[in-house]
C-alpha positions as CSV (number, residue, x, y, z in Angstrom):
1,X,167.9,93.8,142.0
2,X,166.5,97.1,142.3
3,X,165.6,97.5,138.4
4,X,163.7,94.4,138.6
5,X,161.8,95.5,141.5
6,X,161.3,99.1,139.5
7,X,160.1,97.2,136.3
8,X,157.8,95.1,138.8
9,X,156.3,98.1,140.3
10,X,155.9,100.3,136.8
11,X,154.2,97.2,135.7
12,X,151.8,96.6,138.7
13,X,151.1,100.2,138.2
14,X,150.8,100.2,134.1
15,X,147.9,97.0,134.8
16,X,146.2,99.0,137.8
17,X,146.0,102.2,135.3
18,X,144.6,99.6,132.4
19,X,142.1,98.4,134.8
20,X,141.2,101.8,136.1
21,X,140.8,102.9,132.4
22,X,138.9,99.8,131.5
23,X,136.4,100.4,134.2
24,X,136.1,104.0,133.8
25,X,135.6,103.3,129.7
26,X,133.1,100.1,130.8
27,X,131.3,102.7,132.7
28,X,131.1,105.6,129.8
29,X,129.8,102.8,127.6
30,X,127.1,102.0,129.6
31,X,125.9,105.4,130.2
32,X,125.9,106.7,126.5
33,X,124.5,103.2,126.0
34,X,121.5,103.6,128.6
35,X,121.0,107.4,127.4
36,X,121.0,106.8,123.7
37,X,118.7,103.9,124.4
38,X,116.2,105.5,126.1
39,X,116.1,107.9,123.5
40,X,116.6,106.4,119.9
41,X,113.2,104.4,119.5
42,X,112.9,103.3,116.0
43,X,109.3,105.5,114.6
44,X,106.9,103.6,113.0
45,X,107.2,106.2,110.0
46,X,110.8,107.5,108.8
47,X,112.3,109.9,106.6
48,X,114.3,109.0,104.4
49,X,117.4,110.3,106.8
50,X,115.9,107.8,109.6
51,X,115.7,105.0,107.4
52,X,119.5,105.0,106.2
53,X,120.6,105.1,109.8
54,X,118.5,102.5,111.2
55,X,119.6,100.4,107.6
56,X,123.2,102.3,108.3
57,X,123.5,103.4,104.5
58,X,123.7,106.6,103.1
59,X,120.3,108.2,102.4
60,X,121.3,108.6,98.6
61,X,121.0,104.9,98.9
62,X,117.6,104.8,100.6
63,X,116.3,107.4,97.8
64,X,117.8,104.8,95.3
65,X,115.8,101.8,96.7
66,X,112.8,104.2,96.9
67,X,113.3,105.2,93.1
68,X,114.1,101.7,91.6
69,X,111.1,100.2,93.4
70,X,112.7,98.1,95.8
71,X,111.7,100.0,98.8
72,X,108.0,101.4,99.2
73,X,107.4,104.8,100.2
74,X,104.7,107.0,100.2
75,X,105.3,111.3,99.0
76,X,103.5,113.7,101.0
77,X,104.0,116.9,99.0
78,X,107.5,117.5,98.8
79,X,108.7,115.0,101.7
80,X,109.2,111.4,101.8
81,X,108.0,109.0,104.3
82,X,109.2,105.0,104.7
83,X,107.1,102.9,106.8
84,X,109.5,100.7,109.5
85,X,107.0,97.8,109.0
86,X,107.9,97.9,104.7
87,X,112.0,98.4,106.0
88,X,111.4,95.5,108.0
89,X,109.7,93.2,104.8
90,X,112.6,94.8,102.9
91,X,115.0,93.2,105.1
92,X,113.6,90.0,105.3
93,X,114.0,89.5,101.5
């Protein structure tokens, strides 16, 4: 009888630490979520950097698209620039 009742209470205490944990994540979540969102506007005008995390590639595959022709960008001197709008057009096929 009493080991039942110990693996009842070391279960009602493993689910209260799940839920505690679950909160406490739920919580971290939502605060990295509403600082990062605050912060991580998409810009009308990207580098090249910008444009592979907002498509979530590598930037050697942005450059790629940009070189082959499949993806519009303007040089200014040395840098590259890539217009959201054309990322956008880009997207939709």
């Amino acid at each position: 009888f009493q080991a039942a009742r110990a693996m009842r209470d070391a279960a009602a205490m493993a689910q209260a630490i799940t839920q505690a944990m679950s909160s406490q994540t739920k919580q971290q979540i939502e605060q990295q979520s509403a600082q990062t969102g605050a912060s991580t506007s998409v810009p009308d005008v990207m580098t090249p950097a910008e444009a592979a995390a907002y498509l979530r590639v590598s930037e050697d595959d942005v450059m790629a698209l940009i070189e082959s022709g499949e993806l519009k960008a303007r040089r200014i001197g040395s840098q590259v620039r890539i217009s959201k709008a054309v990322i956008d057009e880009f997207l939709k096929g």
